[in-house]
Structures are given as C-alpha cells and as structure tokens.
C-alpha positions in Angstrom: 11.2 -14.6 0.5 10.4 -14.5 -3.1 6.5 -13.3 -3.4 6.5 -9.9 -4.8 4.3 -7.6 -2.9 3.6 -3.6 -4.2 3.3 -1.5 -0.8 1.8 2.0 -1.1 1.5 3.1 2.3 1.1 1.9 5.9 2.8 -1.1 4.7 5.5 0.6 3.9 8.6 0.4 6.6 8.7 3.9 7.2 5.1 4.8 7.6 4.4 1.2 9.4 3.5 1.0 12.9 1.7 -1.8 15.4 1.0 -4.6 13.7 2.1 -3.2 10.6 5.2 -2.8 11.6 5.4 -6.5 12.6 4.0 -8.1 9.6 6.6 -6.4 7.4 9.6 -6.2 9.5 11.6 -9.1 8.1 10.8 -7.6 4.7 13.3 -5.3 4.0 12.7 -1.6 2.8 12.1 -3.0 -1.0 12.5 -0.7 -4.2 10.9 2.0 -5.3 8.3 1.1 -7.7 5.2 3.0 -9.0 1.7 1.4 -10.2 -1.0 2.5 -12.3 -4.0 3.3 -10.1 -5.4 6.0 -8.3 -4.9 6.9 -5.0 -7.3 8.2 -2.2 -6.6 8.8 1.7 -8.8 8.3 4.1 -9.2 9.9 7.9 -9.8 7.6 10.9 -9.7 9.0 14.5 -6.3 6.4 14.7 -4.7 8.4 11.4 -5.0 8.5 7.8 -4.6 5.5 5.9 -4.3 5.3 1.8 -6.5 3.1 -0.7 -5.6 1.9 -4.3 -8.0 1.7 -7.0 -7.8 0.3 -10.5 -9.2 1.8 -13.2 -6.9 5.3 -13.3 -3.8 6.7 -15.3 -2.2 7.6 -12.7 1.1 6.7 -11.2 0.7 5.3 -7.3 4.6 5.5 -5.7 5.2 2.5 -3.0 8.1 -0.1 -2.7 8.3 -3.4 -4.2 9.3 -5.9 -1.7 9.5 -9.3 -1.8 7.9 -11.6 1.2 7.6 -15.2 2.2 6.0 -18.0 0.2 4.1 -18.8 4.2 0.2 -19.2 4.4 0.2 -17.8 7.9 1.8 -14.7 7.0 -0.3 -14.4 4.5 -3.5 -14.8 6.1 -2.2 -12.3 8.8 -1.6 -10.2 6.2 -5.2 -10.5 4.9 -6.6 -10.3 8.6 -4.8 -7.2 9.1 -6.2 -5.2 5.5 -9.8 -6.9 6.6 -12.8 -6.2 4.2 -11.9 -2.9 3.2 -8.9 -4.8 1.0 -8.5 -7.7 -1.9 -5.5 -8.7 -2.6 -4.8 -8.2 -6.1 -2.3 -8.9 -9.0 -0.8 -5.6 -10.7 2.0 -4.6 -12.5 4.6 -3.1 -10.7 7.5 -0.9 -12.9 11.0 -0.4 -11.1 13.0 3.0 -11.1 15.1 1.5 -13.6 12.2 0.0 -15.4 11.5 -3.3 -14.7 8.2 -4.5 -14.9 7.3 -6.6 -12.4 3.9 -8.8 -11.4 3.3 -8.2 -7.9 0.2 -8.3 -5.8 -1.1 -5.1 -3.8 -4.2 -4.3 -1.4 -6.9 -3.1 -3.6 -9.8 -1.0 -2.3 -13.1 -3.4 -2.1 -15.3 -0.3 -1.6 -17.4 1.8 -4.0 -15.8 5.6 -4.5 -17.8 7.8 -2.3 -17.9 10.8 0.4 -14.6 10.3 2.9 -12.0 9.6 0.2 -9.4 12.4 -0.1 -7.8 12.1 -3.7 -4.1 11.7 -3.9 -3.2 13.3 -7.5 0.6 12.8 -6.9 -0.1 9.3 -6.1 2.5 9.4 -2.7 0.7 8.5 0.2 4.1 9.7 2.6 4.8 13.1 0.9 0.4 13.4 1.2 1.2 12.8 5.0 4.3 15.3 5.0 2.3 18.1 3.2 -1.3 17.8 4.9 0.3 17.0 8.3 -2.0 14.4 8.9 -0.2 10.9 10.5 -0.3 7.1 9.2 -2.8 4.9 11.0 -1.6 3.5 14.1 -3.1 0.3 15.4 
C-alpha cells in the first residue's frame, strides 16, 4: 500500500458506509491533510455527499491515506465515484507540513444550482452542523 490517495469525505473511514466502507477498509484512517480546492455538498434522497473543485484558495480538510498499487481496486474505486468524478493529481500538505502528491476525486461537472458551498472546507463538521447524513449506498 504505497499510492497516496487525498480523501475528503465519504471516503473517509468515519463517514464511509456500503461499498465505501469496503473499498477503504484495509486502508487505515490516514493523516490529516488539507488541499487547496473548494468544496460544495450536494443532497441526494440516500444523503449528502461532498465535491472537490480546483480552481479555489481555499483549504479542503480530508486524510491522506495510502492504498494499493492493484488495478482492480482501482477501477472499483473509479466505478464507485462514476462520471460525476476524475481522478486527479493534487498536492496534499500534512498537519506537520509535508507536502505530498496525491490523487483525489475531482468534480467533472460544471458549477451550477444543487451545490451547497462548503466555506470551511470540512465536509464531516458540514454534516455535524447542518444535520444532514453521508450518502449511504
């Protein structure tokens, strides 16, 4: 396990469920890490789910974590983000400051009506404060 991935949201252990959950099991909970990006939310009748776009100053809070070098967990990976998603190369910068290159799920869709801006960049303390749940599927 040695591919550095960024995780912002349902990825993330503690907001994953379904398949989630079982793509990133084996993972390990990562480090914090931030990105420079914007975040939006979006509502689905299964739960909210977050989306990363480039092109902002702001600071996006996830976990760095590290998965396997496998092209089937990849492409499940893939399967599981869909269309909606690319993934992406970005720089990822540790708590302590580290600057990693990582890859993340970037948003493939053009800014419009439905997308709830994130200004703090946390998609779990946007969950906690809204009381809105991650996506389940």
């Amino acid at each position: 396990m040695n591919r550095p991935f960024f995780f912002y949201g349902t990825l993330q252990q503690d907001l994953a469920t379904g398949e989630a959950a079982r793509l990133v099991a084996a993972l390990g909970p990562g480090v914090p890490a931030s990105v420079r990006a914007a975040l939006f939310a979006i509502d689905d009748p299964n739960g909210s789910y977050p989306v990363l776009v480039h092109g902002a100053a702001r600071q996006v809070k996830g976990r760095l974590v590290f998965g396997p070098e496998d092209r089937r967990w990849l492409a499940r990976m893939d399967a599981y983000e869909g269309a909606e998603y690319r993934r992406c190369p970005v720089r990822a910068m540790t708590s302590d400051g580290k600057i990693v290159r990582a890859e993340a799920y970037i948003y493939t869709r053009r800014r419009g009506a439905g997308l709830i801006p994130v200004p703090h960049g946390d998609f779990a303390r946007f969950l906690a404060e809204t009381g809105r749940r991650p996506l389940q599927r």
